[in-house]
C-alpha positions as CSV (number, residue, x, y, z in Angstrom):
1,X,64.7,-31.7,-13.2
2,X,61.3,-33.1,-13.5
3,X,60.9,-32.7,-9.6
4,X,61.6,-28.6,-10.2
5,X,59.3,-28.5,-12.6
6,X,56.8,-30.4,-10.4
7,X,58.1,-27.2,-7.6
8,X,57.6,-24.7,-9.5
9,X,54.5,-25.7,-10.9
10,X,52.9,-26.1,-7.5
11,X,54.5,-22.8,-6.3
12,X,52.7,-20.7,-9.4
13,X,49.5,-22.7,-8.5
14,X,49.7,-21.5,-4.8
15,X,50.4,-18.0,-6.0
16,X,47.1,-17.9,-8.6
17,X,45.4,-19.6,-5.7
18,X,46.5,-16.7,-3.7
19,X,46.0,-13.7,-6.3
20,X,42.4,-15.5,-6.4
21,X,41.3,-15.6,-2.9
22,X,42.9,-11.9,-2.8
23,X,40.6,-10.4,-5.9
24,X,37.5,-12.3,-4.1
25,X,38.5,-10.4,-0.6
26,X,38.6,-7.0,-2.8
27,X,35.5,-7.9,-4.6
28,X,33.4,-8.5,-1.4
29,X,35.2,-5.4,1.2
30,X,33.8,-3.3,-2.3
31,X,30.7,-4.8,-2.7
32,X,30.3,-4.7,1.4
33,X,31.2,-0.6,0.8
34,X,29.4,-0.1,-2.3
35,X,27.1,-2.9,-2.9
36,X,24.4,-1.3,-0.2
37,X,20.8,-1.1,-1.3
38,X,17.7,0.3,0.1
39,X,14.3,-1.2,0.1
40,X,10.8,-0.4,1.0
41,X,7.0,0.3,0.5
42,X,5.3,3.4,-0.1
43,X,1.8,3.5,1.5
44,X,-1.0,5.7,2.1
45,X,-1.3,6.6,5.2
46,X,-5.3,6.7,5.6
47,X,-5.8,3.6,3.6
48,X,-2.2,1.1,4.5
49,X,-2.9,1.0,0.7
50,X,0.6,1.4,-1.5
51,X,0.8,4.1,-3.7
52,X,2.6,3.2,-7.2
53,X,4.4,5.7,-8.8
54,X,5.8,7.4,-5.8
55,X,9.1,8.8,-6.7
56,X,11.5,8.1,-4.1
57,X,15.1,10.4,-4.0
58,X,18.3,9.7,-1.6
59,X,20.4,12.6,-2.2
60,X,20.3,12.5,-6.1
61,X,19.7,9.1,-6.3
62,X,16.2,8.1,-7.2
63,X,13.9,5.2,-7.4
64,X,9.8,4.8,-8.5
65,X,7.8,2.3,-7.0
66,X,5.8,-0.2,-8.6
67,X,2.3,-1.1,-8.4
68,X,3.0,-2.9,-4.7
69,X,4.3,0.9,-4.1
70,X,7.6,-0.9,-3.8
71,X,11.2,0.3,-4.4
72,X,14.7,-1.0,-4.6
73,X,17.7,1.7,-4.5
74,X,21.6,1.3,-4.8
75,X,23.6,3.5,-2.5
76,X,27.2,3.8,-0.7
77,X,27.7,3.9,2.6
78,X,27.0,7.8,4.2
79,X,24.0,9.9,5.2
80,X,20.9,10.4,3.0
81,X,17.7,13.3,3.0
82,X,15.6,11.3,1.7
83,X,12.4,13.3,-0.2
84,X,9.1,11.1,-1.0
85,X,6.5,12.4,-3.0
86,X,3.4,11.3,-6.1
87,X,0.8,13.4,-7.3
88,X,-2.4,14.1,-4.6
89,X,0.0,13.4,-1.6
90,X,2.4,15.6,0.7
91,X,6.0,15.5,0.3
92,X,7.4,14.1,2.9
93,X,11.1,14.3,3.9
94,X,13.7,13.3,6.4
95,X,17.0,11.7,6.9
96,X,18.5,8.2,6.8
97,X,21.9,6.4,7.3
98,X,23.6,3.4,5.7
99,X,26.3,3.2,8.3
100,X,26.9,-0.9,9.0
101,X,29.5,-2.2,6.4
102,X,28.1,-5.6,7.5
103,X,24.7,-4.8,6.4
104,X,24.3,-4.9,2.4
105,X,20.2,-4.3,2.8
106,X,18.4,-1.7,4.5
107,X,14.7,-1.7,5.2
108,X,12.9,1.7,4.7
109,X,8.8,1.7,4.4
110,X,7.7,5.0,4.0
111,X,3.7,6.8,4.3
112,X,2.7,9.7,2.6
113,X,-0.4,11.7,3.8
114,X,-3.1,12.5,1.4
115,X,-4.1,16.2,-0.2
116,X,-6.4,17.3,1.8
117,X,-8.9,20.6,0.3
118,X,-11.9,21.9,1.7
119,X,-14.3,23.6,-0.7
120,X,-16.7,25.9,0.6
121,X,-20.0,26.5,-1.9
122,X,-21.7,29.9,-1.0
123,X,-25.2,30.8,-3.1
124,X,-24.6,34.7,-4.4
125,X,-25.0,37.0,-2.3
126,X,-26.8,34.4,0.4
127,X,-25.5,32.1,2.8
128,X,-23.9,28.4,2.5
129,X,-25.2,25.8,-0.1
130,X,-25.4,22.3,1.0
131,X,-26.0,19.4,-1.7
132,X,-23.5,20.9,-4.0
133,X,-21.5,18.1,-6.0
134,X,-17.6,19.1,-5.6
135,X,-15.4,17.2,-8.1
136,X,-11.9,17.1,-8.7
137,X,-11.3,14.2,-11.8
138,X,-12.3,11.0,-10.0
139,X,-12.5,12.4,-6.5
140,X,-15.9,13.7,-5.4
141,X,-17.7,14.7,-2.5
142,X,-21.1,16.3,-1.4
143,X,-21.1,19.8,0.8
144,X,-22.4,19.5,4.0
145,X,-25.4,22.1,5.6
146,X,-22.5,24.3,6.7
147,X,-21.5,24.3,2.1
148,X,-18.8,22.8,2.7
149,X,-17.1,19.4,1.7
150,X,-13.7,17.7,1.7
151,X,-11.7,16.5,-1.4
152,X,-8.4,14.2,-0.6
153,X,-5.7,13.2,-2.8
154,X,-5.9,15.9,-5.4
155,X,-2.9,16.9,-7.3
156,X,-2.0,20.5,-8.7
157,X,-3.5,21.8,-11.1
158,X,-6.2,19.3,-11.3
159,X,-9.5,21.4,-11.6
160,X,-11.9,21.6,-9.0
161,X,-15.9,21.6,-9.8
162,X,-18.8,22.6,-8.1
163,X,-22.3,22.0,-9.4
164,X,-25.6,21.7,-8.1
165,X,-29.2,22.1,-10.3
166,X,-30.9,25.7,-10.6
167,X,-27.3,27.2,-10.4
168,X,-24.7,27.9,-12.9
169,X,-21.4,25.7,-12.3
170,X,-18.3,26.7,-11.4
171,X,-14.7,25.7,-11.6
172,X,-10.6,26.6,-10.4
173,X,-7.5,25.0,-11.0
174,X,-6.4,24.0,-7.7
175,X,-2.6,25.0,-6.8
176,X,-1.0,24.3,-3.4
177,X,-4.0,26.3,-1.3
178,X,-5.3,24.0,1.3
179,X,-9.1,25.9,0.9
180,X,-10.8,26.9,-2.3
181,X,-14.3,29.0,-2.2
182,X,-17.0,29.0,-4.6
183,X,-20.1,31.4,-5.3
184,X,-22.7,29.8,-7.1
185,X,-25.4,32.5,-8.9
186,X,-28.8,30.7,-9.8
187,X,-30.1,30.2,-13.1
188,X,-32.9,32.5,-14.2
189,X,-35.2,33.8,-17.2
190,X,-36.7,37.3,-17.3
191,X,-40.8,37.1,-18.1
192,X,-42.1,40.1,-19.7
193,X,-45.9,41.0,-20.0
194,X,-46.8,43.4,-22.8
195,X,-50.2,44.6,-23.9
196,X,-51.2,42.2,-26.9
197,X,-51.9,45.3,-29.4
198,X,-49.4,48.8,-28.2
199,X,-46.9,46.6,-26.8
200,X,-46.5,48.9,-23.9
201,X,-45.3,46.4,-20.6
202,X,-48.6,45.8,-18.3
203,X,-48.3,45.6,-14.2
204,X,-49.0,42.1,-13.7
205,X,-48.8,39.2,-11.5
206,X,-47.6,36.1,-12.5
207,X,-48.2,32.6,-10.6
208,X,-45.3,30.1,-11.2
209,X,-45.2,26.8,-9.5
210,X,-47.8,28.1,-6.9
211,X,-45.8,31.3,-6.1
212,X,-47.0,34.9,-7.1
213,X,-44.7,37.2,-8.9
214,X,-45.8,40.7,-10.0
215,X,-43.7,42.3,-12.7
216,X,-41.6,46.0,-12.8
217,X,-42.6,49.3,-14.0
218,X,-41.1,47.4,-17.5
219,X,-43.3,44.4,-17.2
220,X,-40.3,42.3,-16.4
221,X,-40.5,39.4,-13.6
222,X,-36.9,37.5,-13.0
223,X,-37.5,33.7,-12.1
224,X,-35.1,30.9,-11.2
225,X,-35.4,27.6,-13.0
């Protein structure tokens, strides 16, 4: 009897060695199917620099990288459009397969392209203004001779300034347009010469700076600052 006992005890040992070895096979043929994940880097494309804060979609599921613009996503096995996109960068988009059920990693670094907008700075009613200060939050830039100057990595909505001294600033919220225009109209003060006892306006000239103005039938001279 003892030796049975013995039997049978080492037969139910065999079979929860068994029912053991077969849970671990299940566990690891689903964690080769579903266990896959996908990691990467978002960086800038001008500047190899990462870009934290990127949100990073594969077909519903979605990731945000961290201040190494890294990212770490869980996915099954199938085909992905994957969509990339943070604020002052273009979305960029395309497709991806997890198709080894060997593999439980895939690699996936990723660049986005910067904002580009190119402000244009006309003086009213003149031709192109160069100097002009164009600001958009932290990002700024000086127009060129041709009034124009380049901003990069500005989101929507952000607004754009232009400002330059002796002219009265301007500014536009920018929204997907690639090209924004501004028409800067100088700062001025009206002078008007009267007679010192009937008060009627006098035809004068009035020297400013070295230049010589000469005032309208109403005694009025418009000067810039």
């Amino acid at each position: 009897s003892h030796v049975l006992m013995r039997r049978v005890w080492i037969f139910s040992g065999l079979i929860a060695l068994l029912a053991l070895a077969a849970i671990g096979l299940v566990l690891a043929w689903q964690e080769s199917q579903y266990g896959k994940q996908v990691i990467g880097q978002v960086t800038d494309e001008l500047t190899q620099q990462p870009v934290a804060g990127a949100v990073v979609t594969f077909s519903g599921h979605e990731a945000r990288t961290d201040d190494k613009g890294r990212y770490r996503l869980r996915v099954d096995l199938g085909s992905y459009t994957v969509s990339v996109q943070a604020p002052g960068y273009l979305v960029s988009q395309g497709a991806f397969k997890v198709d080894d059920p060997i593999l439980n990693t895939f690699p996936l670094d990723i660049t986005l392209r910067p904002s580009r907008i190119t402000v244009s700075v006309l003086e009213a009613g003149a031709g192109p203004l160069a100097g002009v200060t164009v600001s958009a939050g932290s990002v700024t830039a000086v127009t060129d001779e041709h009034g124009q100057a380049t901003l990069l990595r500005v989101p929507t909505g952000v607004k754009v300034s232009a400002a330059l001294k002796g002219y009265l600033p301007q500014e536009a919220a920018r929204q997907n347009e690639e090209r924004l225009a501004f028409s800067l109209t100088p700062r001025t003060f009206t002078v008007v010469v009267r007679h010192a006892f009937s008060g009627q306006p006098l035809a004068a000239r009035v020297t400013v700076g070295g230049k010589l103005f000469a005032t309208d039938a109403q005694g009025r001279v418009v000067l810039r600052e």
